[in-house]
C-alpha positions as CSV (number, residue, x, y, z in Angstrom):
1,X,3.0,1.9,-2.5
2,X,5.8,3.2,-4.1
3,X,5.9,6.6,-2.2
4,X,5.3,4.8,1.0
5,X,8.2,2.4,0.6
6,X,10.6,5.5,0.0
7,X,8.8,8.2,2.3
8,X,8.4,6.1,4.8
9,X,4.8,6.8,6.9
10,X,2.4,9.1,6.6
11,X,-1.6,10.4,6.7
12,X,-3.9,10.7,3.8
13,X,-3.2,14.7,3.7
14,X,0.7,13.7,3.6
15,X,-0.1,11.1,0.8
16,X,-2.0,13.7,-1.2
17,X,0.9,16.1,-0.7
18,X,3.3,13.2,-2.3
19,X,1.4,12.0,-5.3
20,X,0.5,15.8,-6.1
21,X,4.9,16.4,-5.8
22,X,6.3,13.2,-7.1
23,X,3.4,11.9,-9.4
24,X,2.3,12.7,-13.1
25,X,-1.4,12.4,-12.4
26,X,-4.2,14.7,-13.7
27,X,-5.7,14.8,-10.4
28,X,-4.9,13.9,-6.9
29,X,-8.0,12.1,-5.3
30,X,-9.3,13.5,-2.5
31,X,-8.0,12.8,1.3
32,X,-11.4,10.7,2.0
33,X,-11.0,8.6,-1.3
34,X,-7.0,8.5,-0.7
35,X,-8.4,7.2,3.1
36,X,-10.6,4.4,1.8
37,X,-7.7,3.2,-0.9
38,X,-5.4,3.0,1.6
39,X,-7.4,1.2,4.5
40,X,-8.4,-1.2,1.8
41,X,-4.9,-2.3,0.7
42,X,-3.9,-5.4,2.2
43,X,-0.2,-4.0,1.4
44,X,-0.8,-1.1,3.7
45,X,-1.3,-0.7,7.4
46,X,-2.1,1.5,10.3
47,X,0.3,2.4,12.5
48,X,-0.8,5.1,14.6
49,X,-2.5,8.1,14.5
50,X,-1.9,11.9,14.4
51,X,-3.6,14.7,15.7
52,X,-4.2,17.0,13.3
53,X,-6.0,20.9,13.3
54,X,-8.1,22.1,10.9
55,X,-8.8,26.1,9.7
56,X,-11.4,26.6,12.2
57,X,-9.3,25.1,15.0
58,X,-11.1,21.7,15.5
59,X,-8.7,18.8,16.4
60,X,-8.9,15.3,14.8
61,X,-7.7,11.8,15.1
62,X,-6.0,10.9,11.5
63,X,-4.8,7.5,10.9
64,X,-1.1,7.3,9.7
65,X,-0.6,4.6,6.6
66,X,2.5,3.0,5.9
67,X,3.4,-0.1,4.3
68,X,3.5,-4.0,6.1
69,X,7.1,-3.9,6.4
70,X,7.1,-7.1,8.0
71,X,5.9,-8.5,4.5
72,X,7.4,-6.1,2.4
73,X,11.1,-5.5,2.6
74,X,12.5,-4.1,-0.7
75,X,10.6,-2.8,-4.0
76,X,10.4,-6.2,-5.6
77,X,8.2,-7.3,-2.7
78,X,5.4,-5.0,-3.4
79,X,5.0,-6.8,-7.1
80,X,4.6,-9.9,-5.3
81,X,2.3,-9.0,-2.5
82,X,-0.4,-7.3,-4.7
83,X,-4.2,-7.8,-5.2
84,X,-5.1,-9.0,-8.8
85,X,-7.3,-6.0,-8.8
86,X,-4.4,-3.7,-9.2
87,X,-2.5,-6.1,-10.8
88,X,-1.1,-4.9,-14.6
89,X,-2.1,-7.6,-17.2
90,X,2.0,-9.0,-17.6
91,X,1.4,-9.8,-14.1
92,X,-2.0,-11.2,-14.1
93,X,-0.7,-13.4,-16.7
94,X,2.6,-14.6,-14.1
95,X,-0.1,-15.2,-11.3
96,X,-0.3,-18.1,-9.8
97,X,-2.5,-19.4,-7.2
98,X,-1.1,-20.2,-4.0
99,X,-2.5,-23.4,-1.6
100,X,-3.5,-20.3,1.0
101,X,-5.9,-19.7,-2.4
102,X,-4.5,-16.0,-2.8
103,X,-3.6,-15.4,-6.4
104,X,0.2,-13.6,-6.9
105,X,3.1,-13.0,-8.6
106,X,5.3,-15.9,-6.6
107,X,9.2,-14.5,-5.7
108,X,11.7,-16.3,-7.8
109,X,12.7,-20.0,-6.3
110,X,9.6,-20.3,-4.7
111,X,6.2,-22.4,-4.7
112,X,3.9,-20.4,-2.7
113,X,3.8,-16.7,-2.4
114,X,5.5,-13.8,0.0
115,X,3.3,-13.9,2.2
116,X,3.3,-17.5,3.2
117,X,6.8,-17.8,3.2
118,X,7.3,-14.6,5.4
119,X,4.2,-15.8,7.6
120,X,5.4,-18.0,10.5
């Protein structure tokens, strides 16, 4: 999430690219497991796609990930907008559940989470 805030958009190859420059991780994960992360973030979007040529010549359709910048407008945001699943446990224990019935981190001064308030 955090390379996507400050990279801006990009495909899984380009998000493999920038976890394997910017990240200390043992391993990158590969672009079909970085593919099924990111479609399955609710934080994350699809906003087009890129065609993109492989060794042998073959072109393919590659979906281009980036944030919901609608919902998520500085760094803060994206503490308050995730899944308890990848929630750390100081912010499972700050979670509160909202009358939509998603459980979050609420934004300071309010009583109900991001994305109701920045829902119309």
């Amino acid at each position: 999430m955090d390379l996507l805030f400050e990279y801006g958009p990009a495909t899984k190859e380009g998000m493999a690219a920038l976890l394997n420059r910017k990240k200390n991780i043992r391993s990158v994960p590969s672009p079909h497991t970085l593919s099924a992360l990111l479609s399955k973030n609710p934080q994350i979007v699809a906003i087009g796609e890129e065609d993109v040529e492989n060794v042998v010549g073959v072109k393919s359709k590659h979906l281009i990930y980036d944030i919901n910048r609608h919902l998520i407008r500085s760094k803060e945001d994206i503490v308050c907008t995730r899944t308890p699943t990848v929630m750390t446990p100081s912010q499972k224990r700050v979670a509160r559940r909202c009358n939509c019935g998603r459980l979050r981190v609420f934004p300071n001064g309010y009583d109900q989470c991001l994305i109701c308030v920045r829902t119309p």
